[in-house]
KEMI-168015 format. One record per residue: residue in one letter; x, y, z of N, C-alpha, C in turn. Coordinates in steps of 0.02 Angstrom, whole numbers, padded with zeros to 5 digits, always signed. Layout:
// KEMI-168015
aXYZXYZXYZ/...
END
This chain:
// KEMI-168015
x+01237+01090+00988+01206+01117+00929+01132+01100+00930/x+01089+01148+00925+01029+01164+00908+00996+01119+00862/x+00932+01086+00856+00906+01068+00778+00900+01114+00748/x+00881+01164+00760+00851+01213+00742+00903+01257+00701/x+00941+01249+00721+01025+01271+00674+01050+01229+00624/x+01028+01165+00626+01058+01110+00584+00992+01124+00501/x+00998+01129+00458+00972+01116+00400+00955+01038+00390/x+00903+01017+00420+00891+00938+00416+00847+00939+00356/x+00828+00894+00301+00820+00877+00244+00781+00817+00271/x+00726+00824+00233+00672+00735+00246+00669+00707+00179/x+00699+00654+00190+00700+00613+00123+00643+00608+00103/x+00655+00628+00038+00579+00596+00007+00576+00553-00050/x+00523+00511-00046+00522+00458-00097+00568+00402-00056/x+00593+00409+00013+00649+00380+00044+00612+00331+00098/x+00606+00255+00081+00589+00238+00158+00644+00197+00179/x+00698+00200+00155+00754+00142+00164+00758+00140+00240/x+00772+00193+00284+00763+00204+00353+00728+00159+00392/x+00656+00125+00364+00589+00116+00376+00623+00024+00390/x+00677+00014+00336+00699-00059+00380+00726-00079+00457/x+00722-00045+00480+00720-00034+00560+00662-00069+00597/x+00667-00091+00633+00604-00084+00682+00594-00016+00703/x+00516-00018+00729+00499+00023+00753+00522+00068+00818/x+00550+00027+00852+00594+00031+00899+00651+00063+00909/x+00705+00026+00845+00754+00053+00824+00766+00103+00808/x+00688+00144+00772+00726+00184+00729+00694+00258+00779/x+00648+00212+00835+00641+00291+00879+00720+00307+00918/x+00756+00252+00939+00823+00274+00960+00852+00293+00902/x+00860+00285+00865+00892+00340+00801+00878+00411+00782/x+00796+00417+00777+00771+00483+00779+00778+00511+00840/x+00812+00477+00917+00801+00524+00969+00871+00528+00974/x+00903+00538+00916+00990+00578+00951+00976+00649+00928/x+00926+00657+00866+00911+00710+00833+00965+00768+00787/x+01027+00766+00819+01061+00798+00792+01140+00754+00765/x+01171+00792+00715+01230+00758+00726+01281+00742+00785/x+01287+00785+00805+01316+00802+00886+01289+00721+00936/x+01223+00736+00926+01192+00678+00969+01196+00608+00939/x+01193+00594+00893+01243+00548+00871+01311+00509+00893/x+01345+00599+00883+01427+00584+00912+01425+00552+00980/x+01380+00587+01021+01392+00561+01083+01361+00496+01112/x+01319+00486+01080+01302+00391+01070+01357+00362+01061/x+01394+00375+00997+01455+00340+00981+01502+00335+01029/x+01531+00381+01067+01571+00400+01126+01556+00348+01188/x+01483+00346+01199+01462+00318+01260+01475+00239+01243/x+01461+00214+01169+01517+00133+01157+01564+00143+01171/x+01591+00099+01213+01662+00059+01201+01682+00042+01126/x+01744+00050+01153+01787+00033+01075+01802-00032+01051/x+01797-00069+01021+01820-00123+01030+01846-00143+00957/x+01893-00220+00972+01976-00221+00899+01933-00280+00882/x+01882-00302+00873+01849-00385+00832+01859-00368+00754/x+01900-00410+00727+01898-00414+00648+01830-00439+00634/x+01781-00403+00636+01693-00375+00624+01683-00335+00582/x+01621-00354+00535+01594-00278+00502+01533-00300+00509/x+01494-00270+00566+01428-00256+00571+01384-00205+00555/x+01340-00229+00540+01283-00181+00514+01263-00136+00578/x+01242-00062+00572+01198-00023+00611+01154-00045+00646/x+01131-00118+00646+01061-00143+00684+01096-00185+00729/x+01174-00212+00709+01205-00264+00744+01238-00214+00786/x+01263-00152+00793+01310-00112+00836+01257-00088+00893/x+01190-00061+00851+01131-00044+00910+01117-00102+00958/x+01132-00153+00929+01093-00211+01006+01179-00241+01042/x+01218-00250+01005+01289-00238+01041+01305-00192+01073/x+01312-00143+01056+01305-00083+01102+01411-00051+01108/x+01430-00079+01067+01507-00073+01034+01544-00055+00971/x+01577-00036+00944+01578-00028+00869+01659-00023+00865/x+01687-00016+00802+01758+00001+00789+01731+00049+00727/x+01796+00078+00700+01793+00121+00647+01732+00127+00614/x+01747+00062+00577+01707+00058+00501+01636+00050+00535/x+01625-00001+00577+01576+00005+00628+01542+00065+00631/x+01574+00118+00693+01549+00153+00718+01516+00226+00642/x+01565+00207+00595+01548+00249+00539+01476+00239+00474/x+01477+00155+00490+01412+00134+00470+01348+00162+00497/x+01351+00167+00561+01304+00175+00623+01276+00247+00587/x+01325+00285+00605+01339+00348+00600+01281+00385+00522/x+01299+00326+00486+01274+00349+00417+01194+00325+00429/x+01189+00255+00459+01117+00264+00453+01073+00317+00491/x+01116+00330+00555+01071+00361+00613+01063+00450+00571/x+01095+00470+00535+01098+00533+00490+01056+00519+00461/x+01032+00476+00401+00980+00442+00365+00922+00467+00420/x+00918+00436+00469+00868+00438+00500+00820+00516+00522/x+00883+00533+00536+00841+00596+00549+00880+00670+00488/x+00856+00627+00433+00856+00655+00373+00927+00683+00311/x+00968+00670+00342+01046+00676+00308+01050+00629+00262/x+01073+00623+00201+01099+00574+00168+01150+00539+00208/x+01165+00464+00180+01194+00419+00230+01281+00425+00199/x+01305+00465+00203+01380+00467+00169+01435+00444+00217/x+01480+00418+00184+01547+00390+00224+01615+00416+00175/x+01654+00438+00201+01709+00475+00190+01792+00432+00206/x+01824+00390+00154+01876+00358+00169+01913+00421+00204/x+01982+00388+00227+02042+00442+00240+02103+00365+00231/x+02160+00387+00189+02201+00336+00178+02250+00356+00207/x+02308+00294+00237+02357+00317+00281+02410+00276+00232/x+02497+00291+00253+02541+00258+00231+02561+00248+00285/x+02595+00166+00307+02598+00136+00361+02558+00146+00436/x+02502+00134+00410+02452+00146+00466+02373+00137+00435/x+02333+00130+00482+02255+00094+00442+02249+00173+00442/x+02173+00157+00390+02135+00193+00358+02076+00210+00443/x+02051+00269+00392+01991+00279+00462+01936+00306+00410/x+01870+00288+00443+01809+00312+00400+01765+00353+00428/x+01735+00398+00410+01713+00437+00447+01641+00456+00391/x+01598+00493+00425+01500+00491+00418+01519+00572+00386/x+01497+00596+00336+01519+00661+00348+01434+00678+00323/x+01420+00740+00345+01366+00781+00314+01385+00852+00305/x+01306+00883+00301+01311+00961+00259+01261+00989+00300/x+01293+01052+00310+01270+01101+00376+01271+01168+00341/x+01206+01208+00317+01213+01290+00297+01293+01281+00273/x+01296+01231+00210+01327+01241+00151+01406+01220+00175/x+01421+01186+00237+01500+01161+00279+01490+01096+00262/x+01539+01054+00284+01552+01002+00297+01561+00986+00378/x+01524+00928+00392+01550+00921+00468+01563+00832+00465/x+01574+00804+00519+01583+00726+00524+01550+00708+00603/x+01566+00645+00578+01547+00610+00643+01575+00533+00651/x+01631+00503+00684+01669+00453+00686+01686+00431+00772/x+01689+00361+00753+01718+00308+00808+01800+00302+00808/x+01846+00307+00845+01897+00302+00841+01920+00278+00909/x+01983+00247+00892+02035+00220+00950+02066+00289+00990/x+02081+00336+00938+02122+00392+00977+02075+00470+00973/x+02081+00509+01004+02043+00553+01048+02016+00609+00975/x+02066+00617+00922+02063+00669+00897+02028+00666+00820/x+02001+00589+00836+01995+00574+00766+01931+00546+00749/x+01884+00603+00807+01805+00594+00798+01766+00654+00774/x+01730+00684+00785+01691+00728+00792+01707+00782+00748/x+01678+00824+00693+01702+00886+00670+01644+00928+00668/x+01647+00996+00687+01581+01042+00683+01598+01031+00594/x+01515+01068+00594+01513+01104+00521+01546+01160+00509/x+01582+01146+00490+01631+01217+00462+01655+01230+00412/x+01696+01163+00404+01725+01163+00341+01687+01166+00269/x+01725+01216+00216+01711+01215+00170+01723+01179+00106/x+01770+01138+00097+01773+01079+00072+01786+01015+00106/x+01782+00964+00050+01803+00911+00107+01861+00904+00109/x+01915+00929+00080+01970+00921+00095+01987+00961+00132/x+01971+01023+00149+01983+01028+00220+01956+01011+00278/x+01899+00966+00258+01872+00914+00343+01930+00868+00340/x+01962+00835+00277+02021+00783+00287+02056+00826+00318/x+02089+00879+00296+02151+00919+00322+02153+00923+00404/x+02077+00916+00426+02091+00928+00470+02100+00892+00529/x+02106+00823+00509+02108+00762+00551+02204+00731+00532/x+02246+00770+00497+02315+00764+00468+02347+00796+00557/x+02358+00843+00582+02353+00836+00636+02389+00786+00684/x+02348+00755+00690+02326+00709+00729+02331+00647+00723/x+02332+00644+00661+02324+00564+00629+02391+00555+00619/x+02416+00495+00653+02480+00474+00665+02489+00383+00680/x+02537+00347+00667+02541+00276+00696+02584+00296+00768/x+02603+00222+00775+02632+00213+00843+02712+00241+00858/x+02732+00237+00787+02793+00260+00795+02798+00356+00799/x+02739+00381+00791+02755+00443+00802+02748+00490+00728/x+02757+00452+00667+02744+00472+00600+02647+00508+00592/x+02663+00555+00566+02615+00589+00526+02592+00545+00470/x+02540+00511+00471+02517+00478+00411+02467+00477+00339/x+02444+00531+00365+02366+00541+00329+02383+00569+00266/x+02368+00528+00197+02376+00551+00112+02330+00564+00098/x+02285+00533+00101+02228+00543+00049+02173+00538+00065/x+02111+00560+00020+02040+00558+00044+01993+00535-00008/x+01954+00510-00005+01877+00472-00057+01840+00529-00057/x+01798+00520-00116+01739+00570-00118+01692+00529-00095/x+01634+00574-00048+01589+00528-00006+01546+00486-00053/x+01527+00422-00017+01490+00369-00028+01413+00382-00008/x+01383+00387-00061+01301+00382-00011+01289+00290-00003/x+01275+00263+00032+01267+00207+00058+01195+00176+00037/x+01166+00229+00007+01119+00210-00027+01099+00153-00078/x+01187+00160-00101+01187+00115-00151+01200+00050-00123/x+01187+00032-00078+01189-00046-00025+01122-00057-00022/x+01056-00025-00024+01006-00026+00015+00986-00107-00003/x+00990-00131-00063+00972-00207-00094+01017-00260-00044/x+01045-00248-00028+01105-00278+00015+01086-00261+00094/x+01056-00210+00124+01022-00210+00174+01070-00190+00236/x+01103-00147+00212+01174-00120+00215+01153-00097+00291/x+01100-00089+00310+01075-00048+00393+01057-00104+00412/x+01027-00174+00418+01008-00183+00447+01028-00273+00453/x+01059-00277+00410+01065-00363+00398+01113-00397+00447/x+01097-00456+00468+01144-00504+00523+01199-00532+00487/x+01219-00517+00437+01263-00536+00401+01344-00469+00403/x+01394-00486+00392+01432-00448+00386+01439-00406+00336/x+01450-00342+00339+01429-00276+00268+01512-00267+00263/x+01549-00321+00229+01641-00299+00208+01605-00266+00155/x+01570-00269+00099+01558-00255+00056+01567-00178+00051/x+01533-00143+00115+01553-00075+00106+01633-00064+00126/x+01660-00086+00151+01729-00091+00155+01766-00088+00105/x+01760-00130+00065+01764-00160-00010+01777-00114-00050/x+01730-00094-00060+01720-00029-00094+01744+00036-00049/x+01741+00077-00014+01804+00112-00009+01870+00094-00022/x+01901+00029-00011+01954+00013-00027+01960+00037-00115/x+01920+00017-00156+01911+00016-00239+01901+00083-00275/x+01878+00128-00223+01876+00197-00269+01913+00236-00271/x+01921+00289-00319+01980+00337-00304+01984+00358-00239/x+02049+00381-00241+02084+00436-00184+02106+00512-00198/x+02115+00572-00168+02156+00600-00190+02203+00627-00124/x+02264+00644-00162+02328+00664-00117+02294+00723-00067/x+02302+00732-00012+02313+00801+00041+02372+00844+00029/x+02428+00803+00023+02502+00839+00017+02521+00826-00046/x+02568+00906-00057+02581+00905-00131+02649+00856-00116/x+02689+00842-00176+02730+00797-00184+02793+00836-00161/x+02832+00803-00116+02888+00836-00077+02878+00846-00009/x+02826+00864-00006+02807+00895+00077+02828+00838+00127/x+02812+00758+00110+02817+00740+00157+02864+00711+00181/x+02925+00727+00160+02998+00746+00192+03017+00770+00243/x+02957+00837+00236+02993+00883+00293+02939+00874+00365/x+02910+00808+00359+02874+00804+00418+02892+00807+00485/x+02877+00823+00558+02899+00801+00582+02858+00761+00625/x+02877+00717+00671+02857+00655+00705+02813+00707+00779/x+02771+00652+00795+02694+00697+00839+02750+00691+00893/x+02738+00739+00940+02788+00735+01014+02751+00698+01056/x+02770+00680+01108+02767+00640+01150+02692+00668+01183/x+02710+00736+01188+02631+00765+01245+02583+00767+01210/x+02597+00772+01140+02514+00765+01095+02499+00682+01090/x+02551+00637+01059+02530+00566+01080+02494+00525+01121/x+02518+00564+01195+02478+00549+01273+02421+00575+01269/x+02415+00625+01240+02324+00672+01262+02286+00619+01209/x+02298+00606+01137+02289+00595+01081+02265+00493+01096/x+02291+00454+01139+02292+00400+01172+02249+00393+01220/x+02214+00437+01245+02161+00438+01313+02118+00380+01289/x+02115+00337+01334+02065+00295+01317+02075+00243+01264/x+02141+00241+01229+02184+00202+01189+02150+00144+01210/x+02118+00075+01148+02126+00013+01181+02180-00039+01121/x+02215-00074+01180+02254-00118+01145+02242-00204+01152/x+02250-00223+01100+02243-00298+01094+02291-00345+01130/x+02247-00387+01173+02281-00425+01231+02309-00478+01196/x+02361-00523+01210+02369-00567+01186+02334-00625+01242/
END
């Protein structure tokens, strides 16, 4: 995708970005697009550390997990002019996943770190956000093979961390964690449906696992 196709927005009155080094924030402005973003994120390794690092701690690590890679995600959008939004998705028997979402000529698109293959990247397309959630249901599954994905948050601008230093501090940011955990949700499936689920097959599991990492004992 093009810049030139993307509707980029320059904050104004905005220097929250500006807590970066100078340095930093030219590798942020040089992914330029959402896309380029994604594929920063991709080129980390995945990694399982019970961590919540800030965007300045994942850039010089050079690793992220979920919430991680979704922090990142929000500042590096910030950067080259997107509001910094993060998008829960709630599971029943199975973790949650967070994902960066923005706004593209009036869509929804995302941009996420994940363990399994299908549960990164969304063009702008979608026209609500519940169908950017809808469209990660899919896919989104635990180990046993169950369909898990209920519910979704209305996005977070991260803005509201900036006192807290939510991009850039050596300290751990649960706080934004925290808070997705604390705000509403709403259902994907109406009540009944998820009866008649059925369990992911075996050949979507395997494609869906590429690159799977698991915790050693």
């Amino acid at each position: 995708m093009h810049a030139s196709r993307i509707q980029i927005r320059k904050a104004s009155n905005n220097n929250a970005p500006f807590a970066f080094t100078a340095s930093e924030l030219r590798t942020l402005r040089a992914l330029k697009t959402p896309a380029g973003i994604q594929r920063f994120l991709d080129n980390m390794p995945y990694h399982l550390a019970g961590t919540a690092w800030s965007p300045r701690v994942v850039l010089r690590e050079k690793t992220a997990h979920c919430l991680e890679g979704a922090t990142f995600a929000a500042a590096a959008l910030r950067a080259i002019g997107f509001p910094p939004l993060l998008l829960d998705l709630e599971a029943d028997r199975d973790t949650d996943h967070v994902i960066a979402v923005f706004k593209s000529r009036g869509h929804w698109g995302a941009v996420a770190k994940s363990n399994f293959a299908g549960c990164r990247y969304r063009e702008p397309v979608y026209r609500t956000l519940r169908e950017l959630a809808l469209s990660y249901f899919p896919i989104y599954f635990n180990l046993r093979g169950e369909r898990t994905l209920r519910r979704y948050s209305r996005p977070v601008n991260l803005a509201r961390f900036d006192r807290l230093n939510w991009m850039t501090s050596e300290k751990p940011i649960w706080f934004v964690a925290e808070h997705l955990c604390d705000i509403p949700h709403f259902r994907l499936l109406k009540r009944g449906l998820e009866k008649n689920l059925t369990r992911v097959d075996a050949r979507t599991m395997a494609s869906e696992m590429v690159g799977h990492r698991k915790k050693t004992l």
